[in-house]
C-alpha atoms as a printed R data frame, in Angstrom:
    type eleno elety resid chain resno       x       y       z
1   ATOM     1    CA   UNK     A     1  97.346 129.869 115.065
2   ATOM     2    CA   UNK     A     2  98.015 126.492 117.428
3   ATOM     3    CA   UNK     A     3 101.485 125.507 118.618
4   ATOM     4    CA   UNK     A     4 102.426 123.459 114.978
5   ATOM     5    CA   UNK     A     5 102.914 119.537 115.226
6   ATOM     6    CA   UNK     A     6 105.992 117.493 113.532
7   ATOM     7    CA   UNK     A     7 105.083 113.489 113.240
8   ATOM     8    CA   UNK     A     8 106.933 110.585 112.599
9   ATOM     9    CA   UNK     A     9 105.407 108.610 110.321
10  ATOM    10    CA   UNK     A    10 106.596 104.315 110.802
11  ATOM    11    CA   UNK     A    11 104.784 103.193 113.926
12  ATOM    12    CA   UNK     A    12 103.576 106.597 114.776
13  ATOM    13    CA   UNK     A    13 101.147 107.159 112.086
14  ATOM    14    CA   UNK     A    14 100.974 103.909 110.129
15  ATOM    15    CA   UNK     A    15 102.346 100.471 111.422
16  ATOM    16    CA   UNK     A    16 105.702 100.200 110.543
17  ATOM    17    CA   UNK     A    17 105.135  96.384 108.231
18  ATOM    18    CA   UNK     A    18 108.344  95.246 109.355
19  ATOM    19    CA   UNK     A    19 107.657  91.907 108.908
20  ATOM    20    CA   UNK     A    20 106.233  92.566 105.426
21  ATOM    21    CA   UNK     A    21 109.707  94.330 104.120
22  ATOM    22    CA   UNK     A    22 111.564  91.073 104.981
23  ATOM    23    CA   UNK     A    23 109.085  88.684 102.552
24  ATOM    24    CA   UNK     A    24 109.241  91.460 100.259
25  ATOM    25    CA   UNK     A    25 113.198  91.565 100.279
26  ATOM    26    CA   UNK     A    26 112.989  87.819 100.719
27  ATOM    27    CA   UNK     A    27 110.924  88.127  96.944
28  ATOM    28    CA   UNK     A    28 113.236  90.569  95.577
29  ATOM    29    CA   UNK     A    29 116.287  88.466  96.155
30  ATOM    30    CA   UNK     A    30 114.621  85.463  93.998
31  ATOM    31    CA   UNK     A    31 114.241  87.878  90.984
32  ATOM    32    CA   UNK     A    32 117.832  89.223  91.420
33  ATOM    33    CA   UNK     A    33 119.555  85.669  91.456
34  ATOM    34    CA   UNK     A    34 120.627  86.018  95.191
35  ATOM    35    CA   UNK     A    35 119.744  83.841  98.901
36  ATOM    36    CA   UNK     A    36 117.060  85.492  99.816
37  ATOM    37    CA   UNK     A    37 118.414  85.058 103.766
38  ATOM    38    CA   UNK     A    38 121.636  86.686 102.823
39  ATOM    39    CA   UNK     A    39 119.868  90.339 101.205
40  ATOM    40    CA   UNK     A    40 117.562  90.538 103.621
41  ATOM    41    CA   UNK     A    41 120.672  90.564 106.233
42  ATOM    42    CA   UNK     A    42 122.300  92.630 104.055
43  ATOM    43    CA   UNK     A    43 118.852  94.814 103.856
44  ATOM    44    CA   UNK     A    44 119.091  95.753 107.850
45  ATOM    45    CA   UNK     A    45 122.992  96.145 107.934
46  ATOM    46    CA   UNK     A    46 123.160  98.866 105.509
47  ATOM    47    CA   UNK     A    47 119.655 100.614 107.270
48  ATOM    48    CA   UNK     A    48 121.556 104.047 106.934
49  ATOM    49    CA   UNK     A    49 123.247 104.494 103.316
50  ATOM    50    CA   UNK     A    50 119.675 103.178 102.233
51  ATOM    51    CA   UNK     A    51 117.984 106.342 104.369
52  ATOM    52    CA   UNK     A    52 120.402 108.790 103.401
53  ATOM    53    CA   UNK     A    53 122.113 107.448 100.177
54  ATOM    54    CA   UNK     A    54 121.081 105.179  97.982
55  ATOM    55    CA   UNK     A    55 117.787 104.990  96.079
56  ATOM    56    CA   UNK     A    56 115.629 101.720  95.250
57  ATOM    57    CA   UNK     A    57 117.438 100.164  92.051
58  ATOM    58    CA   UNK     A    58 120.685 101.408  93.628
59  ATOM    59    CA   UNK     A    59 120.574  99.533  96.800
60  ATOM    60    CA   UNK     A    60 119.229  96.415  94.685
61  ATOM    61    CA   UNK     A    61 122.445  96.548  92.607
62  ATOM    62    CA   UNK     A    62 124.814  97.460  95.309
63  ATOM    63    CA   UNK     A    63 123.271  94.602  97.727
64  ATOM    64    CA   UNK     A    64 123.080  91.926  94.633
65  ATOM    65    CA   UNK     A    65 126.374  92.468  93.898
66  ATOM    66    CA   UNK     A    66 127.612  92.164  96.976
67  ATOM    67    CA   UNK     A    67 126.765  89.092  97.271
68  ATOM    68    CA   UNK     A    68 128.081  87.924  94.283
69  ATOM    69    CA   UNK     A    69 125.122  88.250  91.832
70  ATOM    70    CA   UNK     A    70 125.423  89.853  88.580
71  ATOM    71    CA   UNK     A    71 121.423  91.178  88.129
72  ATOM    72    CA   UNK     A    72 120.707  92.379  84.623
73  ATOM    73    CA   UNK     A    73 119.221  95.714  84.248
74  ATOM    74    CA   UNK     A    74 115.368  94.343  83.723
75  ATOM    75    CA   UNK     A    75 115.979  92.201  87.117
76  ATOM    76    CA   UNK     A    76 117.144  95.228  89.101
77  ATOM    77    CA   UNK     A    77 113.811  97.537  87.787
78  ATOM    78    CA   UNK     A    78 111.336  94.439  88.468
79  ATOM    79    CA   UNK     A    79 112.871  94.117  92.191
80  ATOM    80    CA   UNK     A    80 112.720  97.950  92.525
81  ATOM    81    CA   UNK     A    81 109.319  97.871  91.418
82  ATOM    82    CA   UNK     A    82 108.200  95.314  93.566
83  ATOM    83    CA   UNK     A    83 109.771  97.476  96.366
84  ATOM    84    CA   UNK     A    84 107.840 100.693  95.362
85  ATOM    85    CA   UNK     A    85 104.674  98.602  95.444
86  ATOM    86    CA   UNK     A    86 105.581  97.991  98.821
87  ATOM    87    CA   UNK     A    87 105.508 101.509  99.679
88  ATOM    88    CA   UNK     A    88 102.508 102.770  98.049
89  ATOM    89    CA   UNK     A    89 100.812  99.895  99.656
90  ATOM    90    CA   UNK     A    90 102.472 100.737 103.558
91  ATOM    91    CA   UNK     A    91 101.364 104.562 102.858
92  ATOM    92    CA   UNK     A    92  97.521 103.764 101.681
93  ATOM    93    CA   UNK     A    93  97.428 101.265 104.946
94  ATOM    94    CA   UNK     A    94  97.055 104.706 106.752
95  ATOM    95    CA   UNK     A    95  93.517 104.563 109.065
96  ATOM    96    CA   UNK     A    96  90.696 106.054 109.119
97  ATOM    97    CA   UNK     A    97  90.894 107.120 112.403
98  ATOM    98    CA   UNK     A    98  94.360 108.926 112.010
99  ATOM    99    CA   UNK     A    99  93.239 110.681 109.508
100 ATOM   100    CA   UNK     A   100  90.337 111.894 111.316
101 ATOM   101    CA   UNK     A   101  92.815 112.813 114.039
102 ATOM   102    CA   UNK     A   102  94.977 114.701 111.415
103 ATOM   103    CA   UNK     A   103  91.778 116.644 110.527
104 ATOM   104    CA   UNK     A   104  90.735 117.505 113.811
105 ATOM   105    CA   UNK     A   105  94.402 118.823 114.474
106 ATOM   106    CA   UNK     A   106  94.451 121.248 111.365
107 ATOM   107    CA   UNK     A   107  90.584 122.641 112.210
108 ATOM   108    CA   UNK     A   108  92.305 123.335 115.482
109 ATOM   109    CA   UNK     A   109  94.938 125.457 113.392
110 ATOM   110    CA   UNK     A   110  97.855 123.257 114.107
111 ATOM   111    CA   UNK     A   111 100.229 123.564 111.105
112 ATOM   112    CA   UNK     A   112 101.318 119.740 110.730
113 ATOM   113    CA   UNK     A   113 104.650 118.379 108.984
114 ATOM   114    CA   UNK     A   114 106.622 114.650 108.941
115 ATOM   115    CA   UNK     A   115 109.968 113.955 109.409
116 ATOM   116    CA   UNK     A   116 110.910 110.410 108.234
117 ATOM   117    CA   UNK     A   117 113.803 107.744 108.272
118 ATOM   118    CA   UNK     A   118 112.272 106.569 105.089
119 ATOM   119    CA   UNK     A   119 114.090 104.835 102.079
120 ATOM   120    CA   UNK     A   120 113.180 106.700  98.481
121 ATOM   121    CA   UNK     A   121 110.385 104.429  97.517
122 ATOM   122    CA   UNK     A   122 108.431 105.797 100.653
123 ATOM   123    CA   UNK     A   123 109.247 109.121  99.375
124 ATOM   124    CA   UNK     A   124 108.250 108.317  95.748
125 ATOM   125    CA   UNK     A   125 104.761 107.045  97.317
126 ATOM   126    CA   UNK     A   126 103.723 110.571  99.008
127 ATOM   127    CA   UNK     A   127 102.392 112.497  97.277
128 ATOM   128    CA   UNK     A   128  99.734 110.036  96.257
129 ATOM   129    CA   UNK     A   129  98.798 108.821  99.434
130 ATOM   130    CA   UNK     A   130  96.234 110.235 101.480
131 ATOM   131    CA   UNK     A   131  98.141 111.245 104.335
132 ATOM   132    CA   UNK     A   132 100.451 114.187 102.377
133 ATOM   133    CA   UNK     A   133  97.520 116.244 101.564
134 ATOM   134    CA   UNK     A   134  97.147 116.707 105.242
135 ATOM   135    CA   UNK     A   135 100.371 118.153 105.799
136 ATOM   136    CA   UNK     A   136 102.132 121.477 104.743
137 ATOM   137    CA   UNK     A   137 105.647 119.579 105.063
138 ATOM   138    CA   UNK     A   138 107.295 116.684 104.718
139 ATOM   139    CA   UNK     A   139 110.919 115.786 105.214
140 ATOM   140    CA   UNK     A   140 112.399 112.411 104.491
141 ATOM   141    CA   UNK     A   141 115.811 111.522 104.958
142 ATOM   142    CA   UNK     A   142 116.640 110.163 101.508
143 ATOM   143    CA   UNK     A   143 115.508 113.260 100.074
144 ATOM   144    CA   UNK     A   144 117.613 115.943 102.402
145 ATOM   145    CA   UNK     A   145 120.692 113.228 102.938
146 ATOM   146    CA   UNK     A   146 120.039 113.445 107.260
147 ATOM   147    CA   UNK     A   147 117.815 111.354 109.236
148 ATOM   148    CA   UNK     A   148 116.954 111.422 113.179
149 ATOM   149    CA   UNK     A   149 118.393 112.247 115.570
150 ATOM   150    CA   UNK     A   150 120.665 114.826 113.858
151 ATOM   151    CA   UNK     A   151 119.481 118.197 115.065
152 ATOM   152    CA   UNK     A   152 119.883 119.433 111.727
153 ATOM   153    CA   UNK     A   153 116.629 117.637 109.828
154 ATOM   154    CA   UNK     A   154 113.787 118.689 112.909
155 ATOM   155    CA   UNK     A   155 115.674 122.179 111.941
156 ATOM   156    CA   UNK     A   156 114.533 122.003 108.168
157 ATOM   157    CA   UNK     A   157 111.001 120.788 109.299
158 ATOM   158    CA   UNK     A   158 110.693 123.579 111.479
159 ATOM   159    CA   UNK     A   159 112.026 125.985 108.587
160 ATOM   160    CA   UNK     A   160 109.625 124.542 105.918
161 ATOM   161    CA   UNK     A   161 106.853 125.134 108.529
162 ATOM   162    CA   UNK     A   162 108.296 128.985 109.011
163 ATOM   163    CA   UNK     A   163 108.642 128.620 112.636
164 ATOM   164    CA   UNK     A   164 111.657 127.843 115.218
165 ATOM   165    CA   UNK     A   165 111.949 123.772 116.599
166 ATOM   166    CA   UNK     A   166 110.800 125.849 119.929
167 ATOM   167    CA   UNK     A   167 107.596 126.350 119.125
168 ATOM   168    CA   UNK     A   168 107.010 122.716 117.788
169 ATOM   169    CA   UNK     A   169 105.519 119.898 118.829
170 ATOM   170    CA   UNK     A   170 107.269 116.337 117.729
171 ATOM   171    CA   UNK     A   171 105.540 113.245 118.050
172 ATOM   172    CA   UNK     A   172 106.662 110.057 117.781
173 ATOM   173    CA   UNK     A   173 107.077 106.042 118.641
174 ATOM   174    CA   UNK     A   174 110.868 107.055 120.027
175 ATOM   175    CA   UNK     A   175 112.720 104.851 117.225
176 ATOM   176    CA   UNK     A   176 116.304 105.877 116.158
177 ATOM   177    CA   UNK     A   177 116.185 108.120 119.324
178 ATOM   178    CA   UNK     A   178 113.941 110.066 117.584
179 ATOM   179    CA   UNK     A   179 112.623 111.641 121.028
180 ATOM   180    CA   UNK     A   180 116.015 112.872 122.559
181 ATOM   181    CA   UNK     A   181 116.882 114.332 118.963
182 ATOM   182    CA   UNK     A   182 113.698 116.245 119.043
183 ATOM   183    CA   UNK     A   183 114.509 117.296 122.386
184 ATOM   184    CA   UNK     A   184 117.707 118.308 122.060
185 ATOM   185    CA   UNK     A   185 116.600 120.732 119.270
186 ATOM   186    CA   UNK     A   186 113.966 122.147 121.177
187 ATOM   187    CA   UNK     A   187 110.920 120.667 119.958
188 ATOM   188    CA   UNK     A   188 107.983 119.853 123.310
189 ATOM   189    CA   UNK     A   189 107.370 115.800 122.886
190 ATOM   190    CA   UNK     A   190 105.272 113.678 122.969
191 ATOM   191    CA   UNK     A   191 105.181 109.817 122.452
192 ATOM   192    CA   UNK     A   192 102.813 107.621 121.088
193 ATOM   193    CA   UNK     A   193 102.694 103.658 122.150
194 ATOM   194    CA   UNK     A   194  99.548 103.238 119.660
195 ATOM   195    CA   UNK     A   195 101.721 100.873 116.706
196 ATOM   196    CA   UNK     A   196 104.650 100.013 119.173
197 ATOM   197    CA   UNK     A   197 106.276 100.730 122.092
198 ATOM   198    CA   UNK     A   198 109.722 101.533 121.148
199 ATOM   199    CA   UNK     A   199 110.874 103.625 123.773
200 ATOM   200    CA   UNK     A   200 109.513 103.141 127.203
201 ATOM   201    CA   UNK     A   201 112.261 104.977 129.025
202 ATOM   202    CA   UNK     A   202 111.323 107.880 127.506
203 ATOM   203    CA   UNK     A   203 109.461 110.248 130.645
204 ATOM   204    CA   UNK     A   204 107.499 112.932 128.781
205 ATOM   205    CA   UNK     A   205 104.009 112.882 127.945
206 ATOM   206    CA   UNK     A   206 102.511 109.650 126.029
207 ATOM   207    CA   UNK     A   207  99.430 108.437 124.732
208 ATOM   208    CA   UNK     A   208  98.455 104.943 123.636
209 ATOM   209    CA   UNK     A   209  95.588 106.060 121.000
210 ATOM   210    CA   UNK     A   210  96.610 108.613 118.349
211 ATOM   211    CA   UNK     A   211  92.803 109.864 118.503
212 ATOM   212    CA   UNK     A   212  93.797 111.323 122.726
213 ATOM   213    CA   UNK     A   213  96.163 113.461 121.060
214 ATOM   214    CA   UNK     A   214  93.946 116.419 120.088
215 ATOM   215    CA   UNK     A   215  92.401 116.988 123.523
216 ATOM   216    CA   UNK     A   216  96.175 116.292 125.241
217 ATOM   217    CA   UNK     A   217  97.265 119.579 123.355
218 ATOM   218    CA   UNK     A   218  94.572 121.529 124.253
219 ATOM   219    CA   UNK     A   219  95.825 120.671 128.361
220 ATOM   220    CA   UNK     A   220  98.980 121.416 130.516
221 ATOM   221    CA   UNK     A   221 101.063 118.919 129.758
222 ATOM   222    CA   UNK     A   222 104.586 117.419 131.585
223 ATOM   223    CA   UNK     A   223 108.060 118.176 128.852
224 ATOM   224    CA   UNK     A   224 110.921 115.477 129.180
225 ATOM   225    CA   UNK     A   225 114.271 118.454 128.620
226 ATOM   226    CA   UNK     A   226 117.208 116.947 127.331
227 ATOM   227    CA   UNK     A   227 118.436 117.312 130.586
228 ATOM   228    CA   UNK     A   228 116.233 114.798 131.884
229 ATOM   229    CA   UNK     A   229 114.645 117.562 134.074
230 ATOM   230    CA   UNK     A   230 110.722 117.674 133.557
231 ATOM   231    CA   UNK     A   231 108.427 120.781 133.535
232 ATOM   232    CA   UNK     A   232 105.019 121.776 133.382
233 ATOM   233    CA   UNK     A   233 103.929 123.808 129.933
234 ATOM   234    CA   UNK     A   234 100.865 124.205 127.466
235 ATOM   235    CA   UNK     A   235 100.287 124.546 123.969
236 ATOM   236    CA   UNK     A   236 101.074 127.989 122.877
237 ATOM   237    CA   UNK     A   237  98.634 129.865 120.303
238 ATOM   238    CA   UNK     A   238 100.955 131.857 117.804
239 ATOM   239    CA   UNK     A   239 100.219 135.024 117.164
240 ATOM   240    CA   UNK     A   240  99.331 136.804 113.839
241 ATOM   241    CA   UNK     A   241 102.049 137.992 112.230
242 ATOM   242    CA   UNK     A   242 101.913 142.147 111.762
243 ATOM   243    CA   UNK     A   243 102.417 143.428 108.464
């Protein structure tokens, strides 16, 4: 079996519609009785409880109220609706193209999982969209209450995959300092520039097109340590296990 490979998913695999979530925000704040200015500000200032806390009609109420709105119960479900709609739409904007990649990946044998900053109604969206049945995992911080860089949620991944971080690959854009924390638990990285380019310092191996990714794995390759030291390696096969 190949080395197995751990994705991020905003701006790795799909574009990361940041633009979009503002208007949408922007929308929800109308139907909540709020400036729509103020809640998306207060949207991007409370990033992590939403990731790790707070599901989609909770942050709507917290946020509304707040600032000093007093949503009824039927406001706060039609904003968190319209917010879900977001997600299953973001999640179903997946390409062609990556999924071909994702395919190509698994007939080479690479076990695949996802580890996501992603608020719940990304999480509620899954299992519908056509990326999850393409992966054996899938970790999202609003489910396990962690989110990147802690060392702790590229451990679970690896776990749910039933393998060590060592023998995993991680790829992603480098938000949230994603690419460190992946190093640091002893994942082999890789970044991708294809949807942004989040992380330029960042010295290990990159691609620009998710589609170079297949043959890069199948070559030696240059690893970014967390001690900033670089060294040569390869994808490992993994052995049967023995029963």
């Amino acid at each position: 079996m190949s080395q197995p490979v751990i994705f991020d998913l905003f701006h790795t695999l799909i574009h990361g519609a940041d633009e979009e979530r503002d208007r949408v925000v922007g929308e929800m704040a109308v139907m909540v009785g709020v400036a729509p200015v103020a809640l998306v500000a207060a949207y991007h200032a409370t990033w992590r409880d939403r990731l790790v806390r707070w599901d989609v009609e909770e942050t709507v109420r917290i946020l509304a109220g707040r600032l000093g709105g007093t949503p009824t119960k039927e406001q706060v479900s039609r904003a968190g609706e319209h917010r879900r709609a977001l997600g299953r739409r973001v999640l179903v904007s997946v390409s062609t193209a990556t999924l071909d990649v994702l395919d190509a990946l698994r007939d080479d044998g690479h076990p695949l999982a996802l580890i996501s900053n992603a608020t719940s109604d990304t999480a509620e969206a899954w299992p519908q969209s056509p990326l999850a049945q393409r992966f054996d995992a899938a970790v999202f911080s609003c489910d396990v209450g962690l989110a990147k860089p802690d060392p702790a949620i590229y451990h679970l991944a690896a776990e749910r995959l039933g393998v060590g971080p060592a023998e995993c690959i991680f790829v992603g854009d480098g938000a949230d300092g994603e690419l460190a924390g992946a190093a640091a638990a002893g994942m082999t990285v890789f970044r991708t520039t294809e949807h942004n380019d989040t992380d330029p310092s960042w010295g290990g191996p990159a691609f620009a097109t998710l589609g170079d990714l297949p043959a890069m794995l199948r070559q030696p390759f240059k690893v970014m340590e967390p001690s900033g030291h670089i060294r040569g390696t390869s994808v490992k096969r993994r052995q049967p296990a023995t029963k």
